[in-house]
C-alpha positions in Angstrom: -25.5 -22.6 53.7 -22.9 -19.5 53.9 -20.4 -21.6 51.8 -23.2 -21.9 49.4 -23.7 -18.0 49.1 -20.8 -17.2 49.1 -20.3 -19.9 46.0 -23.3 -18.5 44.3 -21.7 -14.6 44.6 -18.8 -15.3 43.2 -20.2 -17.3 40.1 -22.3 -14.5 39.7 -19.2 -11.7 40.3 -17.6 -14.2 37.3 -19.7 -14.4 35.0 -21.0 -11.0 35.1 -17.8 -8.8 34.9 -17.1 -10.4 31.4 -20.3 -9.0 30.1 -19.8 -5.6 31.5 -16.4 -5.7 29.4 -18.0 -6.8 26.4 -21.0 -4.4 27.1 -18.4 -1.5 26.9 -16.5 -2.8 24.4 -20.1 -3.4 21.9 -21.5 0.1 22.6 -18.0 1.4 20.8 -17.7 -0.7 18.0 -21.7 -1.0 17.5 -22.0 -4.6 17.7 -22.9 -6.9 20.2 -21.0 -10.3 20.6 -21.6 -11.0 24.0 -23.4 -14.0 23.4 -21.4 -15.6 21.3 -18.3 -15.1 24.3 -20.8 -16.9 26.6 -21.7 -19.8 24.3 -18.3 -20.4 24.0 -17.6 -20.1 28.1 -20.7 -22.4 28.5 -19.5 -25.0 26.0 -15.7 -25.9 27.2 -16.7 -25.4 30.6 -20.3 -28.0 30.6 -18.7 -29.8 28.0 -15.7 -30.7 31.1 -18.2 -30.6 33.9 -19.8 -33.8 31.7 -16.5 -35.4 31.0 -15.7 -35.1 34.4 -18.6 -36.6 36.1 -18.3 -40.0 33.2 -14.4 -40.3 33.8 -15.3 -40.5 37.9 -18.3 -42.4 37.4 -16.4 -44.6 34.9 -12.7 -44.5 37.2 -14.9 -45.6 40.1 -17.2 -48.4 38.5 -14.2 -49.9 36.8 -12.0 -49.8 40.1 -14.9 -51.7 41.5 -15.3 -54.4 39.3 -11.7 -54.8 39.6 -12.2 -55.2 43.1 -14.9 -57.6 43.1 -13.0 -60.2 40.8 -9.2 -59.1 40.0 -9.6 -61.8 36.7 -11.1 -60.1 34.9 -9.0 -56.9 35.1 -7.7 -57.6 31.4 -11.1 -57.4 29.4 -12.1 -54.2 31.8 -9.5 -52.2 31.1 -9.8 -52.6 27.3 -13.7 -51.2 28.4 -12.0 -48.6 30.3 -9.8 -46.8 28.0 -12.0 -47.1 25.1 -14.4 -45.7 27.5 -12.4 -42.8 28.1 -11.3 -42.1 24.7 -15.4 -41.6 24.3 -15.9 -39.6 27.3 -12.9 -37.5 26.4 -13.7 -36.8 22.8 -16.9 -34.7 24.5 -14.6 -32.7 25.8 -12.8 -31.8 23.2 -16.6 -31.0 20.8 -16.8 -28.7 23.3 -13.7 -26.9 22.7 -14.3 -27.2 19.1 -17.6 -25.3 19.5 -16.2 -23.1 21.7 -13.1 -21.9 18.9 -15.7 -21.6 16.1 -18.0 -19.1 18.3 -14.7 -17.6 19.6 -13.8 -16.7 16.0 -17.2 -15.1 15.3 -16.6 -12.4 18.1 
């Protein structure tokens, strides 16, 4: 339970010094982007969180079949990198999304 406080605190600590910067930084020039700096924080990072959860899930489902009957290792891998090619162009959306709001701040 402490681990998870202190976890928590320091997400918190993370993601709210950024928006203190910007805070400052809008009050001068009279505009407020602040949300477009999170949007783009928030899409690379649940955009990897997601990618990494399918590669495991995928890496570890794969492995197994392997496991269970080494035969068919040939037609699973084809599944497996194409597989990963899909998961992985999530990840990369998200830093698309993430450049075209960072180029709106």
């Amino acid at each position: 339970m402490r681990k998870f406080r202190s976890a928590i605190l320091w997400t918190a600590l993370f993601v709210i010094t950024p928006l203190a910067a910007m805070a400052q930084e809008g009050a001068a020039s009279g505009g407020s982007s602040w949300g477009y700096a999170l949007g783009a924080g928030l899409a690379v990072g649940l955009a990897g969180l997601g990618c990494g959860i399918g590669q495991g899930l995928t890496a570890g489902n794969t492995t197994a079949g392997i496991a269970r009957n080494p035969g068919a290792a040939g037609a699973m891998f084809v599944n497996f990198i194409l597989g990963m090619v899909l998961i992985e162009s999530i990840a990369i959306y998200g830093l698309v999304i993430a450049f075209m709001l960072q180029g709106k701040i």
